[in-house]
N, C-alpha and C positions, 0 to 999 in steps of 0.2 A: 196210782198217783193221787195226790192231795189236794191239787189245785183242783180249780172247777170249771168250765165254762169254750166253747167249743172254739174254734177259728171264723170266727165271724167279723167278716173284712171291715166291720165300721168298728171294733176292737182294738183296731193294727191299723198304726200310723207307716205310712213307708218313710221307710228311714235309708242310710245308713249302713243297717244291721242287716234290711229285707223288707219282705213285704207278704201279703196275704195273697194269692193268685188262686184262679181257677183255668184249666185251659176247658174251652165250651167242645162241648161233642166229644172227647176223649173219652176212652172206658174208665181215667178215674177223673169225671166231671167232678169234684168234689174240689170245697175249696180246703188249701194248706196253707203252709208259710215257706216262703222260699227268702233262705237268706241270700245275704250279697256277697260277696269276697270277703273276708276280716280287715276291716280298713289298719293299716300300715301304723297309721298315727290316731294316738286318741288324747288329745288335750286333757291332763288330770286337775281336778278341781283342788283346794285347800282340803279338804276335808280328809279327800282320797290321796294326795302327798301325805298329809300326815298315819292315813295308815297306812300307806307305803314304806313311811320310816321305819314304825313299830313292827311291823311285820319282817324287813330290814332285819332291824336287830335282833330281833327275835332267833331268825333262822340260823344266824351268824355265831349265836350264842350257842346252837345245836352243832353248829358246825364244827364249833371249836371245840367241843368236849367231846364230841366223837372220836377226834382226831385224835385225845388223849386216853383212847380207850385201845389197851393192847391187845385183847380179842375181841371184836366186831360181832362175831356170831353173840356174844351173849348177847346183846340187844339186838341185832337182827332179826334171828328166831321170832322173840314173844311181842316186838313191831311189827313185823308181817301177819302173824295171826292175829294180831286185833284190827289190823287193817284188812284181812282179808273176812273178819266173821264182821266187822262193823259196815265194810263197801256190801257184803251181801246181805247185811238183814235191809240196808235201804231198798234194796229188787226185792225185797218180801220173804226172805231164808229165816229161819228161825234158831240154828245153829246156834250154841252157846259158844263162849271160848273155853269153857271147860271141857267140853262134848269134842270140841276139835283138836284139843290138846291128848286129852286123851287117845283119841284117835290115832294122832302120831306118835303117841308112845308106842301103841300097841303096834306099829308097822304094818305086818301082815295079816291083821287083823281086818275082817271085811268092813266097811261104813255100818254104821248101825242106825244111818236115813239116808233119803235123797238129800236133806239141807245140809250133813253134815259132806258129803260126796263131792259136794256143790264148794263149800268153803275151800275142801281139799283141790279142786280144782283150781279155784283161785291162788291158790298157795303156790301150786306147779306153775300155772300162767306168771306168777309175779317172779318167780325166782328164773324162771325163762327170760322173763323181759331183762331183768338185770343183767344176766348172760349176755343178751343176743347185743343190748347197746355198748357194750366195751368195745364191740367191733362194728355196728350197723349204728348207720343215723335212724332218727323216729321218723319211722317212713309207711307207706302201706304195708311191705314185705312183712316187715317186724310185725306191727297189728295184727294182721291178718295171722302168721304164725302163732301169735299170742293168745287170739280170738280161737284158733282151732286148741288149742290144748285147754284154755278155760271153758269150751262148752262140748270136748269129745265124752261119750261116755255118762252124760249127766241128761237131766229131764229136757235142757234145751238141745239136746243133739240136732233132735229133726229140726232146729233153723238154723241149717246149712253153718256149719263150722268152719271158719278160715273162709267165707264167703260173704264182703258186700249182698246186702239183698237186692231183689231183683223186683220184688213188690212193693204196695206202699203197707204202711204201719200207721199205727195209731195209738196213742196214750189215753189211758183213762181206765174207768171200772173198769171191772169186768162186764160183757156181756157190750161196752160200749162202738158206736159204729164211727163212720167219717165226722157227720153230721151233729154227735153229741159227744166226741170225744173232748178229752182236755187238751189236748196237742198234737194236731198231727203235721209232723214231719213233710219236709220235699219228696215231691215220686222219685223212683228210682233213677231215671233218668239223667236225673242232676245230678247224682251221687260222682260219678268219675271228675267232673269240674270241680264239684265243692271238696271233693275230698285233696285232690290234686293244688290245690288253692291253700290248705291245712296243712298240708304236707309243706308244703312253700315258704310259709310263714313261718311253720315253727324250727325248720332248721334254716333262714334267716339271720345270719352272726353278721350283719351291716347294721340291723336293724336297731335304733337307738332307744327304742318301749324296753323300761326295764322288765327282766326277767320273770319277774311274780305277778307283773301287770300281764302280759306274755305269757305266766300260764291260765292265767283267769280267763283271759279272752280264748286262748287253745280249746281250754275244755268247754266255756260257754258255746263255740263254735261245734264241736264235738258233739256232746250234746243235743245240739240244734239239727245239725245233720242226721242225725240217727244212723250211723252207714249200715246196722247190723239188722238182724231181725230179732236176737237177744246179745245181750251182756255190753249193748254199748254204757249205760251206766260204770261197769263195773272196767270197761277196756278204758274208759275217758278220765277215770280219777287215779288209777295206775299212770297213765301218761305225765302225769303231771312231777311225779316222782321222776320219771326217767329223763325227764327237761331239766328239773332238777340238776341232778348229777351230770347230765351235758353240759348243762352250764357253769359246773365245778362249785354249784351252790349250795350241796348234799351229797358230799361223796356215799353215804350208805343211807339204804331206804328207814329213815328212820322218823319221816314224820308219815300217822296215818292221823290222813286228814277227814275223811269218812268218820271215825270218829263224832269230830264236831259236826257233820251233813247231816246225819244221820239224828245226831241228838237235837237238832234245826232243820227236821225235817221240810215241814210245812216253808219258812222262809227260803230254804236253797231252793224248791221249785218256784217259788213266789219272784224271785229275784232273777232267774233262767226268763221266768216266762213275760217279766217287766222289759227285760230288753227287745225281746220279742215284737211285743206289743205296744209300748212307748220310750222303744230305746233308752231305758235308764238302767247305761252302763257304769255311770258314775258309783250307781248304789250295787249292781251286782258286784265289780271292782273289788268295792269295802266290803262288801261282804264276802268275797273268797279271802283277802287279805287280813280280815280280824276271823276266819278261822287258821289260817296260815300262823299269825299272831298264837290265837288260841292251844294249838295244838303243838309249835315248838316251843313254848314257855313248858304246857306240860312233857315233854317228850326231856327237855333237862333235867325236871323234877324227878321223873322217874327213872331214867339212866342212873342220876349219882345215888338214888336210894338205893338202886340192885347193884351199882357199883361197889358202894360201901359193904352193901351185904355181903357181895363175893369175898371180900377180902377177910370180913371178918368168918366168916365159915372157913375160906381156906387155910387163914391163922393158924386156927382149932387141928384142921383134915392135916395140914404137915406133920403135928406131935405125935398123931398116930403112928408113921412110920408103914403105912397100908394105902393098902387102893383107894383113900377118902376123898382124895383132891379130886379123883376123875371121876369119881361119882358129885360133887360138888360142880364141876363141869357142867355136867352133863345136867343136872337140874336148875343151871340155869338157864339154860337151852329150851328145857321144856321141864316144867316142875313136878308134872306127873312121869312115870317110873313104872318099869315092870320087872318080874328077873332077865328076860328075855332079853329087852333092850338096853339091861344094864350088863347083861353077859356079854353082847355084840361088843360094846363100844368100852369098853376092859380089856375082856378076851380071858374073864374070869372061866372058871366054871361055872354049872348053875348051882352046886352049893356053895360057892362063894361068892357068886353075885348076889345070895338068899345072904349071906352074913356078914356081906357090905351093907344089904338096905337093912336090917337089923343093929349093927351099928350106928347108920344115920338115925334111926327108930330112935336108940336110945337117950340120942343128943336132942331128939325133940323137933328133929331135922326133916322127918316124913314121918307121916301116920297113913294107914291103908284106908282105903275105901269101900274094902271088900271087893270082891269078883264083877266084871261086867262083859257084856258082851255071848256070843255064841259060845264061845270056846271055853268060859268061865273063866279068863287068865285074872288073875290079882293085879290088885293097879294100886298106888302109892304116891299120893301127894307131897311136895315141901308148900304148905299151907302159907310159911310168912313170904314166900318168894311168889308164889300166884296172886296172893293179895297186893302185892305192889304193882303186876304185872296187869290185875284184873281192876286193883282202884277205877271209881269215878274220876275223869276230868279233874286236873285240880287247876285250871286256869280257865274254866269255862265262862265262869262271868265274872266281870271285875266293875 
């Protein structure tokens, strides 16, 4: 983590939010932070209403053009993988979106790292969660199921998958203890009240805190808790999407707001730990909400550009009178390509899935990469469709 500086009770004003404690003679005498309940009501200041509007319209402008989008999976797909390589490089994965795109073309093809293993996990946890809330409120159940499929199988296994911990944690370097960490979290102990309290809140449909206010506090709360002994980062900024869509305020997961966290690094821990510390929620607030801002302004931009693309490729792919449309599909789904998985999802053979992406070749539509991986399979980009896909931010400052 970025921040610096340990739990030192003249630090942390009791607020509110929590407070600094220590229990004397306990085996962890060590001081922490223990929050309070998530208060109900939070009075917003001018500042924080007016990025509540913009944030507002923002989302609402994503919302409406989703709803005009007659397959969902094309932007589904290539918003989940940059929400899922951008939530994991903030935990320190080093995964590319290319390296993870790839990956899913190749299917059966083993991970060629633990970081890229790591993303793919997240990939399954987030398309689980989506599942599981069409029919389950955001609850422990859900988490807890979600938390065991993003860490089975991957470097975090051994801390305990689909299990609250039992121990305490601590943030900070490497090598760091209670004493000189950046944040340490409530003991275990509290976790069933505070969690139980979270749970409470956020499914809450009396509650008059608009919604986006609502997920800020969620996930600040979240956050603060630590319930996991890894991937709470990663289980707390998914949450916010599935609030989302309960609240009918994002039917498809199409904002990844990780993204903008990630590229703000150093302030989103800055802003977590000011509430902490001097209860300035007003400023954490506006600060989830002008990334919320942030990221559905770009999350329009780049739908209508892969929107417009699709249509003009699939123009071209009808005069053929051939498999081009479904191949055209299918790269937008995921832009990189093999014969393999251009066989599956046709039902070509494999010399005509080789003279379908030869075709696309010609229109300028894919170019190869050459072979990668164990197995040496060939692999085959649409280059202007991952570039839209892989663009910089384009609302990040204004």
């Amino acid at each position: 983590m970025l921040y610096v500086g340990a739990v030192d009770p003249k630090n942390f004003m009791d607020s509110e939010f929590g407070r600094a404690e220590r229990a004397p003679g306990d085996k962890w005498a060590f001081w922490h932070y223990r929050p309070a309940p998530i208060p109900r009501s939070v009075p917003l200041e001018p500042d924080t209403v007016l990025a509540l509007s913009d944030a507002d319209a923002a989302l609402g402008h994503l919302q409406g053009l989703s709803a005009l989008i007659s397959d969902p999976e094309l932007l589904i797909g290539p918003y989940l993988t940059r929400e899922a390589v951008a939530s994991s490089r903030i935990e320190g994965t080093q995964a590319s979106l290319s390296d993870v795109m790839q990956a899913e073309a190749g299917e059966d093809a083993p991970a060629e790292s633990e970081d890229v293993l790591e993303v793919t996990r997240y990939l399954q946890a987030s398309r689980q969660a989506f599942r599981l809330i069409e029919t389950l409120p955001i609850s422990q159940r859900l988490i807890l199921d979600v938390h065991r499929t993003l860490l089975t199988g991957v470097r975090g296994e051994e801390k305990n998958p689909g299990e609250f911990r039992k121990s305490p944690v601590w943030v900070g370097r490497k090598g760091a203890t209670p004493e000189n960490a950046a944040f340490v979290p409530p003991l275990p102990d509290s976790i069933p009240d505070l969690i139980g309290d979270w749970e409470h809140y956020v499914n809450d449909r009396a509650s008059n805190t608009p919604a986006l206010v609502q997920c800020a506090l969620m996930h600040y709360q979240f956050e603060t808790i630590h319930p996991f002994l890894d991937g709470n980062g990663r289980i707390g900024r998914l949450v916010v999407n599935l609030l989302l869509k309960e609240r009918r305020r994002l039917d498809l997961p199409l904002l990844y707001l990780s993204g903008y966290l990630e590229s703000h690094r150093d302030e989103y821990y800055e802003r977590l730990q000011g509430v902490r510390e001097k209860a300035e929620i007003q400023e954490w607030i506006c600060f989830f909400l002008a990334a919320i801002t942030s990221q559905a302004e770009d999350g329009v931009w780049r739908a209508r550009r892969l929107v417009d693309l699709r249509q003009e490729y699939l123009k071209e792919a009808y005069k053929t009178r051939s498999n081009l449309p479904q191949l055209v599909e299918l790269l937008f789904r995921n832009p990189y390509v093999t014969v393999r998985n251009v066989e599956r999802s046709t039902g070509l053979t494999n010399q005509g899935a080789r003279n379908l992406i030869r075709r696309a070749e010609d229109r300028g539509w894919v170019q190869s990469i050459g072979t990668r991986g164990r197995g040496g399979r060939e692999y085959w980009v649409a280059l202007v469709i991952y570039r839209v896909i892989e663009a910089p931010m384009q609302y990040e400052e204004k």
